[in-house]
Each structure stands twice: as structure tokens, then as C-alpha cells.
N, CA, C and O atoms as a Tinker XYZ file with bonds, in Angstrom:
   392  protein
     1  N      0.844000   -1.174000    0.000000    73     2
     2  CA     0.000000    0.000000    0.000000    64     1     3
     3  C      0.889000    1.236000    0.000000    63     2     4     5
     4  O      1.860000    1.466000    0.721000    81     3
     5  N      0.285000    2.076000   -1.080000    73     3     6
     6  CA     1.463000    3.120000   -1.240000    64     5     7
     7  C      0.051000    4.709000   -1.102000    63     6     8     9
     8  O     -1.160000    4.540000   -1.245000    81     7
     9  N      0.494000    5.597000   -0.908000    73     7    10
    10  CA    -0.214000    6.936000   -0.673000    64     9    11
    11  C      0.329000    7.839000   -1.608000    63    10    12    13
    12  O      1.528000    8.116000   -1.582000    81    11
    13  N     -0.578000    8.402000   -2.570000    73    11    14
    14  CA    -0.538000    9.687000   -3.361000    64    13    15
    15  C     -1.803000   10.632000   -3.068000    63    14    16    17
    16  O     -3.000000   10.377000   -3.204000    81    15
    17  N     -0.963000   12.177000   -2.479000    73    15    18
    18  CA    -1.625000   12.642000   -1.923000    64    17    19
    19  C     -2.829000   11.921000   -0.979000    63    18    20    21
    20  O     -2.612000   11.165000   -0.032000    81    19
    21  N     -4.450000   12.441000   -1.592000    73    19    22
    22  CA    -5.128000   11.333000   -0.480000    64    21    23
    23  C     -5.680000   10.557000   -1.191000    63    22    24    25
    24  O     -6.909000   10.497000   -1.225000    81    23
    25  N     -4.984000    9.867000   -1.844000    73    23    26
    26  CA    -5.524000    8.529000   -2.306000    64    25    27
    27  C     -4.726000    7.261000   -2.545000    63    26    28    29
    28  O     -3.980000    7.197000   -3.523000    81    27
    29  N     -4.856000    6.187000   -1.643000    73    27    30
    30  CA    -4.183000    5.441000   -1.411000    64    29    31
    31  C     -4.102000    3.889000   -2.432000    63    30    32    33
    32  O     -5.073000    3.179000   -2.695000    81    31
    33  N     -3.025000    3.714000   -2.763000    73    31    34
    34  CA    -2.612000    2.320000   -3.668000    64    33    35
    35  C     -2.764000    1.372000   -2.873000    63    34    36    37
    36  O     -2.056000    1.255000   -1.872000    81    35
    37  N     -3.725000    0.526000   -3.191000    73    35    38
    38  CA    -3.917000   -0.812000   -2.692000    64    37    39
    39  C     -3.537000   -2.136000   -4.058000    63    38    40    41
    40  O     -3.825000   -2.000000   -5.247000    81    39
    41  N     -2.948000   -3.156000   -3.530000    73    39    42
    42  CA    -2.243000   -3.847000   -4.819000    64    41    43
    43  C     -3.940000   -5.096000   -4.576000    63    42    44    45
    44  O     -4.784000   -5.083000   -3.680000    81    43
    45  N     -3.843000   -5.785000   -5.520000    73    43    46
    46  CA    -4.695000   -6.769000   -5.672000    64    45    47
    47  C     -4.184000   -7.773000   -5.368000    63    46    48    49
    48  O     -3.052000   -7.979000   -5.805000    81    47
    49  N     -4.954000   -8.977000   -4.330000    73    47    50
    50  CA    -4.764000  -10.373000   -3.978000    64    49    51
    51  C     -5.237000  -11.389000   -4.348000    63    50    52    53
    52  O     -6.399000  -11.155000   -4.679000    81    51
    53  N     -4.931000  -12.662000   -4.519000    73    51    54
    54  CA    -6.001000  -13.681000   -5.042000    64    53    55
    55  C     -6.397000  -13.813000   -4.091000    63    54    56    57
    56  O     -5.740000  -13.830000   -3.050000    81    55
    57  N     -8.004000  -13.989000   -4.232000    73    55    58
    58  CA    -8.972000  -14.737000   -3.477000    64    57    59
    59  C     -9.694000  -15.599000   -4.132000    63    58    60    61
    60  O    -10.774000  -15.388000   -4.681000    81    59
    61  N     -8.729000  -17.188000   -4.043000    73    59    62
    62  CA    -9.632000  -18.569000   -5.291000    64    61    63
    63  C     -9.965000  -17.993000   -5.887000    63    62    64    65
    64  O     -9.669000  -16.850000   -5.539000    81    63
    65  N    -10.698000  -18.018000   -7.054000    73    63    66
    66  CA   -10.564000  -17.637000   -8.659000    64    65    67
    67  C    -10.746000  -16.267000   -8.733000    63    66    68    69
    68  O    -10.951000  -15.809000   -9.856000    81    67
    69  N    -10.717000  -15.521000   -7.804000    73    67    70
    70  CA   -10.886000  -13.981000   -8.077000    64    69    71
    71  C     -9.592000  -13.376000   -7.660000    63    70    72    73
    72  O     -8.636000  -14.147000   -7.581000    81    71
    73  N     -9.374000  -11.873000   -7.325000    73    71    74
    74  CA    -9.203000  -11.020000   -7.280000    64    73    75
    75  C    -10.049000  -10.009000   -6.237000    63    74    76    77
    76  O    -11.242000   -9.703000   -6.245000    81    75
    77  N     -9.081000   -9.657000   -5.436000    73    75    78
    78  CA    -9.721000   -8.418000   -4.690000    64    77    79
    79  C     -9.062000   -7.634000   -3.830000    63    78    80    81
    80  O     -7.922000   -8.025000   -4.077000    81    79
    81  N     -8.873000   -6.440000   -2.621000    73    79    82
    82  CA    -8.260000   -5.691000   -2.332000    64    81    83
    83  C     -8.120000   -5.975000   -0.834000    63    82    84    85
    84  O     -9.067000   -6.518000   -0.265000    81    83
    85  N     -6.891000   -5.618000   -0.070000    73    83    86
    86  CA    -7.211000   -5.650000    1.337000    64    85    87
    87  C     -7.165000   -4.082000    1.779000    63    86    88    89
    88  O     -6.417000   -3.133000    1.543000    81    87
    89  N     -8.289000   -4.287000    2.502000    73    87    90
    90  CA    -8.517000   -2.362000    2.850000    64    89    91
    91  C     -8.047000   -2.315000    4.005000    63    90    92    93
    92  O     -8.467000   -3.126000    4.831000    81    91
    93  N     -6.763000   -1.076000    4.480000    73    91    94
    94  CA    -6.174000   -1.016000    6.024000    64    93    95
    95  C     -7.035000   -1.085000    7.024000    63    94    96    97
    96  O     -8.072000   -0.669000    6.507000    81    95
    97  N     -7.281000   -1.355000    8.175000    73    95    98
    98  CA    -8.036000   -1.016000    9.268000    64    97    99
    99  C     -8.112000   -0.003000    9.678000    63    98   100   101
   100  O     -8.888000    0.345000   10.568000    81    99
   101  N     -7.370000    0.634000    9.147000    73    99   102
   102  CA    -7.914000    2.686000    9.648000    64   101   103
   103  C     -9.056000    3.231000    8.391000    63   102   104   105
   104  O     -9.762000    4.197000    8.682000    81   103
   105  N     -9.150000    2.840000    7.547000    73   103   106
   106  CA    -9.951000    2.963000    6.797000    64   105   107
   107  C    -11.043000    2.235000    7.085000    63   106   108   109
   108  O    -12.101000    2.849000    6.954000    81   107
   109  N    -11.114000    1.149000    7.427000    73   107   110
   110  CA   -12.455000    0.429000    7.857000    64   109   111
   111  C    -13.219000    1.144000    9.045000    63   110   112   113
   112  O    -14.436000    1.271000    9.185000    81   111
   113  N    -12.313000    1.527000    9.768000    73   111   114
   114  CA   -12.782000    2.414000   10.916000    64   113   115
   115  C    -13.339000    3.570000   10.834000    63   114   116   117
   116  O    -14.358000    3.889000   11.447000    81   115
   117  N    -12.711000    4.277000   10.073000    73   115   118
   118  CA   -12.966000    5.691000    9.824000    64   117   119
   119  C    -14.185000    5.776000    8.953000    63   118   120   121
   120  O    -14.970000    6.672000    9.266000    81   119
   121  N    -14.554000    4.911000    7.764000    73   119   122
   122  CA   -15.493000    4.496000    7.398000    64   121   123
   123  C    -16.630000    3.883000    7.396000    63   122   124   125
   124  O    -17.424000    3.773000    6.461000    81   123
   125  N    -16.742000    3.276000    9.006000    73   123   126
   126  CA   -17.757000    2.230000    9.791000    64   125   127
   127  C    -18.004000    1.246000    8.544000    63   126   128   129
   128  O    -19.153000    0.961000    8.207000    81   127
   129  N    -16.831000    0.717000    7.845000    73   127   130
   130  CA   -17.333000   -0.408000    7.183000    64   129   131
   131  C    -17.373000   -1.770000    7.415000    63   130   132   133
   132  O    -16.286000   -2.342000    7.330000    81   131
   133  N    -18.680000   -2.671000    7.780000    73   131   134
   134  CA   -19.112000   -3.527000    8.097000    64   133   135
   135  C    -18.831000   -4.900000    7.507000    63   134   136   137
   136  O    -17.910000   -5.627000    7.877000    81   135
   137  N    -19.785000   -5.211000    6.473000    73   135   138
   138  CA   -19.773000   -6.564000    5.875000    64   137   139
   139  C    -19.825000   -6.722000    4.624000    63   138   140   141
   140  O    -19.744000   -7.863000    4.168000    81   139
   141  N    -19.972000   -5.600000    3.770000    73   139   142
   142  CA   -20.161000   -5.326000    2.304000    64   141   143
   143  C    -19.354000   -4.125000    2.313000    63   142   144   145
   144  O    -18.805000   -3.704000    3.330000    81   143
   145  N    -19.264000   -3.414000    0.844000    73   143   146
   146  CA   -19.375000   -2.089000    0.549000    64   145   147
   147  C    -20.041000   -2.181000   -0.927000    63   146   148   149
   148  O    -20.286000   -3.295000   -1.390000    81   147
   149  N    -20.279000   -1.222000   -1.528000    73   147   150
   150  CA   -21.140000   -0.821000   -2.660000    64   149   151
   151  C    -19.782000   -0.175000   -3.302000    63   150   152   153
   152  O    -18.962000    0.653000   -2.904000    81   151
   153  N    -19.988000   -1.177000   -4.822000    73   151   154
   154  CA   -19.129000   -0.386000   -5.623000    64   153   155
   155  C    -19.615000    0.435000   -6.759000    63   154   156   157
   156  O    -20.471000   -0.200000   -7.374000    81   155
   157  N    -19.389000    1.636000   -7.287000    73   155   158
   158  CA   -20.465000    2.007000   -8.228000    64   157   159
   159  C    -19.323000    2.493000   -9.659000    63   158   160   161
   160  O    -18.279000    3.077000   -9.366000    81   159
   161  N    -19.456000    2.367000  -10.278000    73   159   162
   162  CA   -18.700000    2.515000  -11.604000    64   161   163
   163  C    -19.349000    3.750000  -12.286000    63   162   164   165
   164  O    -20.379000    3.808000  -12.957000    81   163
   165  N    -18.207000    5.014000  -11.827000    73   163   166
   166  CA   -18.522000    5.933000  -12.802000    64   165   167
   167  C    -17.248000    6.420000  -13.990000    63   166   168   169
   168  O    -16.271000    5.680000  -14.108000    81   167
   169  N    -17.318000    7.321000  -14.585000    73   167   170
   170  CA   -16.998000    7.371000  -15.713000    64   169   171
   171  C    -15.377000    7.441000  -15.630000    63   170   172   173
   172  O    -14.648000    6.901000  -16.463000    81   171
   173  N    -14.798000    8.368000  -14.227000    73   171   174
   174  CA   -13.577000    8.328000  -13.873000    64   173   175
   175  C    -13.017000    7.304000  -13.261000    63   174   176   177
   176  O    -11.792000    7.408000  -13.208000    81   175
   177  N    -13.577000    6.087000  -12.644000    73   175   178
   178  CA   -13.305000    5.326000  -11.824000    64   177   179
   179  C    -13.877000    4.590000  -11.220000    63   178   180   181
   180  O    -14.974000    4.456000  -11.761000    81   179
   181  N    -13.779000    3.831000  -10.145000    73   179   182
   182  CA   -14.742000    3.210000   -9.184000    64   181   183
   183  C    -14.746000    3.631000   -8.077000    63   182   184   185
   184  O    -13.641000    3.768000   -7.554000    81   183
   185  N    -15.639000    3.902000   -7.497000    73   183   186
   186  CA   -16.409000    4.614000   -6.186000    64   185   187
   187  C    -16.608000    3.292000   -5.188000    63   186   188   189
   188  O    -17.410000    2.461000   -5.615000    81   187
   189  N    -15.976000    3.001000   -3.911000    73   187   190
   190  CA   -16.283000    2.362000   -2.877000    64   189   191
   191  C    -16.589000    3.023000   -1.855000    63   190   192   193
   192  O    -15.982000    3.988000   -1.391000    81   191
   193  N    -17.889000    2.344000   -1.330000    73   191   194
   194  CA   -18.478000    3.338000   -0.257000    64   193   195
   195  C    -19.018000    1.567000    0.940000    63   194   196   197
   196  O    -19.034000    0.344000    0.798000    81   195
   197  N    -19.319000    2.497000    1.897000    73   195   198
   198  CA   -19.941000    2.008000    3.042000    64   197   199
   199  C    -21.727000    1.178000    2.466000    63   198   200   201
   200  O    -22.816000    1.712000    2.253000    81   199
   201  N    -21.564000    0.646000    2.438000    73   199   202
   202  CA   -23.087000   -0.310000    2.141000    64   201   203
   203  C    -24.354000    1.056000    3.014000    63   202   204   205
   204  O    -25.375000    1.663000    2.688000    81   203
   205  N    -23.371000    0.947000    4.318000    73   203   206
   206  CA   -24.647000    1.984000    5.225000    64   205   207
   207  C    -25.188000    3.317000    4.777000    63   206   208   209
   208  O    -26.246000    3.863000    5.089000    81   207
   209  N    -24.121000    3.761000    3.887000    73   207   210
   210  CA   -24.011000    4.976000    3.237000    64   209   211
   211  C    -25.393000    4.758000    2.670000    63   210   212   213
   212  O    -25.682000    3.831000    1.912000    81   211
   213  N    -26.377000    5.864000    3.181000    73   211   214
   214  CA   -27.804000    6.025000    2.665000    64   213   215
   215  C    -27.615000    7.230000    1.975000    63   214   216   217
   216  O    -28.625000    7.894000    2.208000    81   215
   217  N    -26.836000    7.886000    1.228000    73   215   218
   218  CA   -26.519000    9.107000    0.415000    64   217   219
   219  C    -26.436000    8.807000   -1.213000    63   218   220   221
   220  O    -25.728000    7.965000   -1.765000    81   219
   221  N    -27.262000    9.638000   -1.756000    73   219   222
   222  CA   -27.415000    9.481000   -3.183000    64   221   223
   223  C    -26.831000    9.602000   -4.002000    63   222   224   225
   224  O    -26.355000   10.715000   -3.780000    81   223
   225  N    -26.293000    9.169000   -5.237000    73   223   226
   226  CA   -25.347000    9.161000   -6.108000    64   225   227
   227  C    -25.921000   10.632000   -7.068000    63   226   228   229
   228  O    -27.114000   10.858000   -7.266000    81   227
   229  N    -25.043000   11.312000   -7.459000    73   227   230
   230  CA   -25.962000   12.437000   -8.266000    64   229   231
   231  C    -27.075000   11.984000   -9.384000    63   230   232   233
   232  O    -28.081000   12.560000   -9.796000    81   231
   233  N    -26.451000   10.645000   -9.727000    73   231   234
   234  CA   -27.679000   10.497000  -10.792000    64   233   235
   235  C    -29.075000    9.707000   -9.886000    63   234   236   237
   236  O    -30.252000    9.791000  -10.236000    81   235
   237  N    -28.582000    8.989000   -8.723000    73   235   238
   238  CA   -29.937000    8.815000   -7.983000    64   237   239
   239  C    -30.704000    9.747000   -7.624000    63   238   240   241
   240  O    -31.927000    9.671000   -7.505000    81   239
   241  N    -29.762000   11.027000   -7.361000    73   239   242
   242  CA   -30.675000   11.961000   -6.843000    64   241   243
   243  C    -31.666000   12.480000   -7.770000    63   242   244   245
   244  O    -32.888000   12.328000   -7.746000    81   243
   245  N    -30.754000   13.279000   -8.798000    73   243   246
   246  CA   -31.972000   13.727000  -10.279000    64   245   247
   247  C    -32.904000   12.690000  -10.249000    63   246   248   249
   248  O    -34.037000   13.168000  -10.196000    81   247
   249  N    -32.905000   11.450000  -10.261000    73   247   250
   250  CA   -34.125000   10.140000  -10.642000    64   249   251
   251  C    -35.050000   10.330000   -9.757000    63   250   252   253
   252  O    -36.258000   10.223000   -9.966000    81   251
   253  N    -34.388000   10.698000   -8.456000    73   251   254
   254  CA   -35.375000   10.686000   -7.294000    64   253   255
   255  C    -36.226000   11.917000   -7.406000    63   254   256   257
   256  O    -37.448000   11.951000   -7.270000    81   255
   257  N    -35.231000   13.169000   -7.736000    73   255   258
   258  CA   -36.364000   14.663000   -8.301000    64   257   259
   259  C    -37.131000   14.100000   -8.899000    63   258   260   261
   260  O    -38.208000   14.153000   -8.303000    81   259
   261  N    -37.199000   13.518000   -9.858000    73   259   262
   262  CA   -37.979000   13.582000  -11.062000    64   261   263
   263  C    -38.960000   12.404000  -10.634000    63   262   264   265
   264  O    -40.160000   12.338000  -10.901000    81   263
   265  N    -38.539000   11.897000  -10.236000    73   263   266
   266  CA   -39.838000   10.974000   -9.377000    64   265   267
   267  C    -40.844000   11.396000   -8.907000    63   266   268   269
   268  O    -42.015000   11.140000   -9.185000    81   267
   269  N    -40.285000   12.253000   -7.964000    73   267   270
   270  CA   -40.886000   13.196000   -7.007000    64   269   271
   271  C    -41.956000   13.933000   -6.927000    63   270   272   273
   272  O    -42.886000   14.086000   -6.134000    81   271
   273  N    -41.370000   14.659000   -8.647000    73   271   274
   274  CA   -42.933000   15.703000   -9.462000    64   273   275
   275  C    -42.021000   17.229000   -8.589000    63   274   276   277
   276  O    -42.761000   18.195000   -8.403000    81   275
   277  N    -41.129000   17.323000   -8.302000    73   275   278
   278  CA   -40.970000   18.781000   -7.498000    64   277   279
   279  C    -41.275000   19.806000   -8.700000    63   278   280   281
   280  O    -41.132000   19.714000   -9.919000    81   279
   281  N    -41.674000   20.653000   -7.992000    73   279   282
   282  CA   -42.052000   21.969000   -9.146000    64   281   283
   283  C    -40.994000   22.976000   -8.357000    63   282   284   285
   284  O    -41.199000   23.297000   -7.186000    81   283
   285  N    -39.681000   23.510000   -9.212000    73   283   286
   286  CA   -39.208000   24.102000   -9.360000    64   285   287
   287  C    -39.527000   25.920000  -10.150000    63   286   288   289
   288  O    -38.902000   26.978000  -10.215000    81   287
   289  N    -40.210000   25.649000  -10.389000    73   287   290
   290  CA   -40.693000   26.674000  -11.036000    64   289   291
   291  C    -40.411000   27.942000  -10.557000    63   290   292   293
   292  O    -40.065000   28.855000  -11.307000    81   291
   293  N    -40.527000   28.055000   -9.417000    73   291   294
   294  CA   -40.407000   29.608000   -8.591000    64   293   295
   295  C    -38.971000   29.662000   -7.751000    63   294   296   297
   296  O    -38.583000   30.358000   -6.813000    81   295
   297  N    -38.374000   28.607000   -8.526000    73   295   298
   298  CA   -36.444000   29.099000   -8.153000    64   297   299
   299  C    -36.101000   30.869000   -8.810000    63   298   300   301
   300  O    -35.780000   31.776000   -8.042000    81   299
   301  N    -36.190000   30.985000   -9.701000    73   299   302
   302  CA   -36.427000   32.433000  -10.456000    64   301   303
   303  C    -36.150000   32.812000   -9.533000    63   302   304   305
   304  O    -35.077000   32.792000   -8.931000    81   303
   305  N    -37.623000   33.431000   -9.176000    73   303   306
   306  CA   -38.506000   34.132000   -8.681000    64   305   307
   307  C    -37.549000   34.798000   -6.818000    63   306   308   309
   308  O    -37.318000   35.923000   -6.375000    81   307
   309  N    -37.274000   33.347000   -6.271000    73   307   310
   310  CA   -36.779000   32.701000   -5.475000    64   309   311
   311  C    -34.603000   33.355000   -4.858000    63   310   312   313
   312  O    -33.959000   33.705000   -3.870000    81   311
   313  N    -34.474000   33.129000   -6.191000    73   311   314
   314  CA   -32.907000   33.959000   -6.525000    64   313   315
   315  C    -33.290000   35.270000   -6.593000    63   314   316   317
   316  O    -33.030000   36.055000   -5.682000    81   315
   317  N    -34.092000   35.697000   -7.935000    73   315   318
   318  CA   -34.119000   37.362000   -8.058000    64   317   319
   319  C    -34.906000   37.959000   -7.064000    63   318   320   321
   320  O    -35.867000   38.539000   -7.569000    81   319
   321  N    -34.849000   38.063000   -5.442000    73   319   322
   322  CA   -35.237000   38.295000   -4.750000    64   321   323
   323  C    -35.077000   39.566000   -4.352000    63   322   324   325
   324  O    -35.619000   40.206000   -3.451000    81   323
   325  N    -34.201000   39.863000   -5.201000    73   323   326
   326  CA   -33.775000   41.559000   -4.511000    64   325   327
   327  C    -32.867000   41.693000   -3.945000    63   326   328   329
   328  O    -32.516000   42.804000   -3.548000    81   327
   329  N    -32.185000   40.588000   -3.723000    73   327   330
   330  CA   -31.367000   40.857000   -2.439000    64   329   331
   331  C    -30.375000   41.489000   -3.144000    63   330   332   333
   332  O    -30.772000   41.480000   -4.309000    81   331
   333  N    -29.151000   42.112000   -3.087000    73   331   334
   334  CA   -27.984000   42.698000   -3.561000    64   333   335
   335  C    -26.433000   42.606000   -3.205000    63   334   336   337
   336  O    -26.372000   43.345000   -2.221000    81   335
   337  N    -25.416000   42.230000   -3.384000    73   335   338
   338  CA   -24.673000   41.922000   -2.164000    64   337   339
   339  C    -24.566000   42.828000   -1.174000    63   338   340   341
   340  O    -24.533000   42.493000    0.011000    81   339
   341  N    -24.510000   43.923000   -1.538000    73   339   342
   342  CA   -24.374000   44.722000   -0.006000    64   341   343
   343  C    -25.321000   45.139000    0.711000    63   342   344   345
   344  O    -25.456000   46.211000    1.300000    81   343
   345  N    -26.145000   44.022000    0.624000    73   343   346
   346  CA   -27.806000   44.342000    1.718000    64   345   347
   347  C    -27.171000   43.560000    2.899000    63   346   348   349
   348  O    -27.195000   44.003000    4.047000    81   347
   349  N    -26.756000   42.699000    2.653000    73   347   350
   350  CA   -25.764000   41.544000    3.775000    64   349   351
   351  C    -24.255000   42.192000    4.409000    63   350   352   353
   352  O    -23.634000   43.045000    3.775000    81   351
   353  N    -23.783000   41.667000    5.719000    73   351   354
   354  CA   -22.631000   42.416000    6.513000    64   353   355
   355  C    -21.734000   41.515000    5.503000    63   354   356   357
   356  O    -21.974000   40.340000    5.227000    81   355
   357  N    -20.751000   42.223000    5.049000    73   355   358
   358  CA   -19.451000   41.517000    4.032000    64   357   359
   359  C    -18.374000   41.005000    5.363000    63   358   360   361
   360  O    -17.955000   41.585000    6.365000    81   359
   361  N    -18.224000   39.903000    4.912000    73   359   362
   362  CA   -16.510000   39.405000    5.721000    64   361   363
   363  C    -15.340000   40.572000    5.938000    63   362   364   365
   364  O    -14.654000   41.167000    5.106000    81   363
   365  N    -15.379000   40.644000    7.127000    73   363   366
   366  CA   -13.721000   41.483000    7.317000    64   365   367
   367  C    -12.838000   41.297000    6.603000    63   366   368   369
   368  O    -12.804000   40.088000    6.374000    81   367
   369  N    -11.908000   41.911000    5.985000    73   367   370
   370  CA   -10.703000   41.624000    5.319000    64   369   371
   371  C     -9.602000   41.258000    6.209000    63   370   372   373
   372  O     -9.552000   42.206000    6.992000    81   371
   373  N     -8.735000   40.461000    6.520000    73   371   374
   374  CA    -7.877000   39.923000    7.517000    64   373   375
   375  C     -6.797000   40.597000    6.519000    63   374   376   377
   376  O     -6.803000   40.539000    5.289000    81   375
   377  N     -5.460000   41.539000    7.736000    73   375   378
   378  CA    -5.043000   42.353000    7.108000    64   377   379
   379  C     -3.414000   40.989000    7.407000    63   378   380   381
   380  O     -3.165000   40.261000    8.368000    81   379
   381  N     -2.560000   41.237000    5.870000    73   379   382
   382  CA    -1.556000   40.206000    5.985000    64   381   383
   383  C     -0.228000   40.830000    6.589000    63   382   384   385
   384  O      0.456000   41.835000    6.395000    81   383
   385  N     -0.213000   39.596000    7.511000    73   383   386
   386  CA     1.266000   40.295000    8.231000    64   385   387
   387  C      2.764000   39.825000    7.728000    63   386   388   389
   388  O      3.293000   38.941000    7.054000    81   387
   389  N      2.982000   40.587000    8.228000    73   387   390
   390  CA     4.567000   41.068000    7.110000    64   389   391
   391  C      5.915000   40.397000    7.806000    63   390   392
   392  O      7.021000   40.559000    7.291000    81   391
């Protein structure tokens, strides 16, 4: 197991006719991963997550909008509210020391 930046090289092991990864125990931990994980194949790579992980993939989510029936309609309306930026207190400028 090797580390670039934060993403870590794991080499592949046989397991009888397969193939598969051993994940460190600080990662299992830090991850509460149990007895599975969910792998999801997107276009850059593969995504391993926690099985428990009840969080939506972006394309589950759009499926789930659109399921849904949400009426968006009055986002507009919603943004062009008037507001302006300087109706709101602006962040201090933190002055740089020398």
C-alpha cells in the first residue's frame, strides 16, 4: 500500500478464482465499514463506499427529483429576490502580516 496525496494504492490479492483488495483497518474504521461495501462505476473510476451509506449518487438523486414531481418553477422568482450583495454584513478583510 502506497499513498498519493489522499488517495491510497492498494495492490490486488487472489482470493480462489478472483481477485480483490485488502482495505487497512484505519480505513475500515474511519469508514464504519461492516460486511459489504457498494461499488459504483462511474466514468472516472470506481467509487467504494460504506453499504450503510444512505446518500445518493448524483444520478440517484436527479431520478429521485424527477420521481418526485418537485415543481421548481419559482427558483427564479426565489434567486431574483432583490437581495444585492451589499444588503448583507461583508466578511472582514484579515489584514496580511509582514
Amino acid at each position: 500500500m502506497s499513498r498519493t496525496s489522499n488517495a491510497i494504492v492498494l495492490k490486488l490479492v487472489r482470493l480462489g478464482n478472483s481477485r480483490g483488495v485488502r482495505l487497512p483497518k484505519g480505513l475500515i474504521d474511519k469508514y464504519a465499514i461492516r460486511d459489504s461495501l457498494i461499488a459504483e462505476e462511474r466514468e472516472d473510476g470506481l467509487l467504494l463506499r460504506a453499504s450503510r451509506d444512505k446518500r445518493l449518487s448524483w444520478s440517484e438523486m436527479f431520478k429521485e427529483m424527477a420521481r418526485e414531481g418537485e415543481d421548481w418553477s419559482d427558483l427564479d422568482a426565489t434567486v431574483g429576490d432583490g437581495l444585492k450583495p451589499g444588503d448583507w454584513p461583508q466578511p472582514k478583510r484579515r489584514r496580511k502580516a509582514l
